[in-house]
N, C-alpha and C positions, 0 to 999 in steps of 0.2 A: 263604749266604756271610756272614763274620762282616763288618761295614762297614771293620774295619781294612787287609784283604786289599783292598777296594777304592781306599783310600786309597796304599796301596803302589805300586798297579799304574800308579796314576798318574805318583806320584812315579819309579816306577824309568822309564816313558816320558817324564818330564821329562828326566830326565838323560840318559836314552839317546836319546832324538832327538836332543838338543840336541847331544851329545857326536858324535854320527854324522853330525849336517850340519857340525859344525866341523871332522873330521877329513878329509872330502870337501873342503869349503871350504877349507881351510888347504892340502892335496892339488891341487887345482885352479889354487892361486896356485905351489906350488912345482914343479908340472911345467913352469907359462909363464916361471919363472923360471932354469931351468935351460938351457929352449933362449934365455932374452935374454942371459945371462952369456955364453954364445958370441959374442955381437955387441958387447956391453957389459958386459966383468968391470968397471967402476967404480963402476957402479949396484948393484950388490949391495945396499947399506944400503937403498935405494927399495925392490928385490927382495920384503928382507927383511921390511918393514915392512906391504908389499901383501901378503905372502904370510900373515904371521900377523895379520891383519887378523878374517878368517872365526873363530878361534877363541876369540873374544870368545863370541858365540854357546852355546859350552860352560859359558861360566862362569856364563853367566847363569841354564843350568837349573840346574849346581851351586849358584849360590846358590838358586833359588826352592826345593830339599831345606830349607836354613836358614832361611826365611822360614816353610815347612809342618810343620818339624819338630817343634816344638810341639803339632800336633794328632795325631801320628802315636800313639794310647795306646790300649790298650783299650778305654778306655772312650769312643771319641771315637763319635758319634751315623750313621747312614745319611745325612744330610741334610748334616754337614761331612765327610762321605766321598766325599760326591758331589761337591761344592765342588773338594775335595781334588785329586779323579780328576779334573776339569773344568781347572780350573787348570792341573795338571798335561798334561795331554795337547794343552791350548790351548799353552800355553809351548812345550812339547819341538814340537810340527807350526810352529810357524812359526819357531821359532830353526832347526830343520832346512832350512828352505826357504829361510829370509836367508838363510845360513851359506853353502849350494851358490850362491846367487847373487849375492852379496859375493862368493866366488870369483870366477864368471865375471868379474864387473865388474872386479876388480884384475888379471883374468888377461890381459885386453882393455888393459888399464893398462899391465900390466907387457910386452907385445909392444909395444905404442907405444914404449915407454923405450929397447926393446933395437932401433927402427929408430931410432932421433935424437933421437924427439919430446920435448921436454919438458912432461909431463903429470903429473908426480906429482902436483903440489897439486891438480889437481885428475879426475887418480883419487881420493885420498880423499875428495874431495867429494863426488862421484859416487858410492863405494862406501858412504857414511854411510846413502844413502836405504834401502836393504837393512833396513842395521843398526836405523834405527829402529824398523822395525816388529818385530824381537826384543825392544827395549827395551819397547816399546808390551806388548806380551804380557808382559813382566816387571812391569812398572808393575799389570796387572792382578791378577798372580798375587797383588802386592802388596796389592792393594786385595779381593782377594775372601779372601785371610786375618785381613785386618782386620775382613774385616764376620761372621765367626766366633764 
């Protein structure tokens, strides 16, 4: 197998985890927020906010593409294809797993809203811890194309 094919596969499981835990995630906040609009159509904008929270997660593997794109060439080596593939598959498996579980967390948020509670500020609070560690896997993807 030629080392660029390895490098792809990464990359296309970068995007497509990532892309597949935000569409769950994002998913997850818009089903709890459909039955809170029933008890509280005024919240909507909180809703909305909680709900597209998780598809942060997507972008981040869409960017790590632009961060690795650069190496993606024929002539790139087994050993930055490994990098590549590693990067790639470490990013896409945890932004997929924040992604579904920043859902739950805002989805837990946004039923609170729709009984009385006033929790938004800190649902997001609460739904950041998630997200960091998508960022954290971003940051590396960062750091291991650099060291290329």
């Amino acid at each position: 197998m030629e080392p660029i094919i390895l490098a792809y596969i990464g990359v296309g499981l970068m995007i497509g985890l990532a892309g597949i835990g935000s569409a769950i995630g994002v998913t997850i906040g818009g089903n709890a927020s459909l039955g809170a609009l029933k008890k509280t159509p005024d919240a909507f904008g909180n809703f909305l906010v909680l709900s597209a929270l998780p598809g942060t997660q997507g972008l981040y593997g869409f960017m790590g593409y632009f961060i690795l794109q650069g190496f993606l060439t024929p002539e790139i080596s087994l050993a930055q294809a490994a990098a590549v593939f590693g990067a790639g598959l470490a990013l896409g498996f945890v932004a997929l797993l924040s992604a579904i579980k920043q859902g739950q967390v805002c989805a837990n948020g946004i039923a609170a809203i729709g009984a009385g509670h006033n929790v938004f500020g800190n649902t997001l609070i609460l739904a950041v811890f998630p997200e960091l560690y998508a960022i954290i896997a971003f940051a590396a993807t960062f750091l291991i194309s650099a060291s290329l």
